[in-house]
C-alpha angles and dihedrals in degrees: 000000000000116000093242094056077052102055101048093042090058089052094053090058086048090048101050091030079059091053109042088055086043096054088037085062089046094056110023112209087243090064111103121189114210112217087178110070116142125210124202127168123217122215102218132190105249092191152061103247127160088274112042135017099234116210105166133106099218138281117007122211115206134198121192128173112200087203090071097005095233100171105187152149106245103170143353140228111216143185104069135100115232102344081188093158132040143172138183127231116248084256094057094234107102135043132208130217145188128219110214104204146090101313110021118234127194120206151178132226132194111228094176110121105235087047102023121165087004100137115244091192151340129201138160126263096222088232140051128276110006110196117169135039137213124198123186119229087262103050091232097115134034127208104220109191111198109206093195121048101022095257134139121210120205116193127193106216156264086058117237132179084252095047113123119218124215101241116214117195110204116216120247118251111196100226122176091233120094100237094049090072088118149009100286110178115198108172155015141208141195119215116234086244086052077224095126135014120220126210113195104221107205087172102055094024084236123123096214110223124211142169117238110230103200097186089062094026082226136127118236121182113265124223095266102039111193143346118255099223112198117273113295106010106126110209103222122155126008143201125188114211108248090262088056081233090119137045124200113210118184124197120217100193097045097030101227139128118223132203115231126195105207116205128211086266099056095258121112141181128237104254104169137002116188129173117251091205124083111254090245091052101101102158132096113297138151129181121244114186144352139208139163121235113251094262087053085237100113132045116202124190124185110243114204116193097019082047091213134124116232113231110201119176103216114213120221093271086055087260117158134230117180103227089170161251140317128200114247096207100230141041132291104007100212111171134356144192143213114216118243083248100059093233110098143038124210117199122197109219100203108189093041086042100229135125112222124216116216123186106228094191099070111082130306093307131074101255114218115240113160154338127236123193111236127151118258105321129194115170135021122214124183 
């Protein structure tokens, strides 16, 4: 070996020798980078109303990582009054929010990083107090329920501040319960098949049924138009099973879940009604919400007043067997949310203003993990 080719060999150790300390101290071995972050926003009440003392400031973005489970608020969409409901596009860009105020507004949000909370579009409900959205698989039509003033909103989207609803009045129904004075829709569902759209009606006791006309993006009646539910029971909140072949109805004046049947037409039958409270429980409660866990195995439903979760085990016809409660750790569970994995439940307290974290892995029932402050939340969106 010449002493040139020496020489140069023995640069070129120096050199990558140099390198390899100098990036070490660059990226030290402890540092750990997460890839499985998940984000979820919370709709708030921004304001004091008769129902709730509102302390937030607007939409809450979260961050949790289940590696070191950090649970946090890391930003914050203004600008709104009582974003109390939200919902994300199919695309997972934009985020839509109702106003719940007088009147309802429905709005869009950008959640893109470079424009992110700059509002897309905002346009009026036609009624008073929306309070719940519906987005299609294809982001292309939003279910506005109006708790105040029986009306249904339907939005093409995307939203602008020139887009025209399709405005649905809901009959009135007279009912002997004080909080039946009126149609008060709650809720609406998508079917599976995105075939019919479905309103709970807690003021009339009927679920209003719909096909979806995708061409229009627009609800017509459909032959059977809705599903007479017995006296005060309040249809709040629905999930479908993930064949569409059964519907979940939850009441929120007589705190019960109910078992529907849905037919090729859209109608369905009452097979089961079962309560969500313990026998010995004799105090105030309503339910508030109600999903089923990712495997379709498991049925939960928000308690307030009781402040439980529900846990129901669901048989291969979509039968229910009550297997028992948890504790939510806070006052007044609103809405909930199972996260796209399938692990984890978080639970908006509305009155103590935290969001609980539940481990879903961990046995039949939701295992408590931890408590966030946020103010006042409502709904969880991921």
């Amino acid at each position: 070996m010449s002493n040139q080719h020496f020489l140069k060999l023995l640069f070129l150790s120096l050199l990558f020798g140099w390198n390899c300390q100098n990036n070490a101290k660059q990226t030290p071995a402890t540092t750990t980078t997460t890839t499985n972050n998940m984000t979820f926003y919370i709709g708030t009440y921004t304001q004091k109303e008769g129902h709730v003392d509102g302390k937030a400031v607007g939409i809450y973005k979260m961050t949790f990582d289940p590696a070191t489970l950090e649970l946090r608020v890391s930003d914050t969409i203004t600008g709104m009054t009582n974003p109390s409901y939200v919902a994300l596009s199919p695309d997972r860009n934009t985020i839509y929010a109702v106003n719940e105020t007088d009147p309802g507004l429905f709005q869009a949000y950008d959640l893109r990083k470079e424009s992110f909370g700059q509002r897309q579009g905002s346009v009026g409900t036609g009624a008073i107090a929306p309070c719940h959205i519906s987005v299609d698989k294809a982001g292309k039509l939003a279910v506005v329920a109006n708790y105040a003033g029986g009306m249904v909103s339907v939005f093409p989207l995307p939203l602008t501040d020139q887009t025209t609803p399709q405005l649905i009045q809901l009959p009135k129904v007279t009912k002997s319960s004080p909080r039946q004075d009126d149609s008060h829709p709650h809720s609406s569902i998508i079917s599976p098949d995105e075939r019919f759209v479905y309103v709970a009606n807690l003021g009339t006791d009927r679920v209003m049924i719909y096909q979806y006309d995708q061409t229009q993006r627009k609800l017509v009646p459909a032959a059977v138009p809705f599903f007479e539910m017995p006296d005060g029971t309040g249809p709040r909140h629905m999930a479908f099973s993930s064949d569409g072949k059964i519907l979940y109805v939850v009441g929120e004046l007589n705190n019960t879940v109910a078992v529907m049947q849905v037919s090729e037409n859209g109608s369905f039958q009452q097979l089961q009604s079962l309560s969500t409270l313990p026998a010995s429980f004799q105090e105030p409660s309503t339910i508030a919400d109600v999903h089923l866990s990712k495997d379709g195995k498991f049925l939960y439903a928000s308690n307030r007043g009781h402040n439980s979760i529900a846990v129901f085990k669901i048989d291969n016809t979509g039968a229910l067997e009550s297997i028992g409660h948890v504790d939510t750790h806070g006052k007044t569970p609103r809405n909930f949310h199972i996260t796209n994995d399938g692990n984890w439940m978080l639970v908006a307290n509305q009155d103590t203003g935290n969001v609980a974290l539940f481990d879903l892995r961990k046995g039949d029932l939701p295992v408590f993990v931890k408590s966030v402050e946020v103010g006042t939340p409502v709904c969880v969106a991921e």
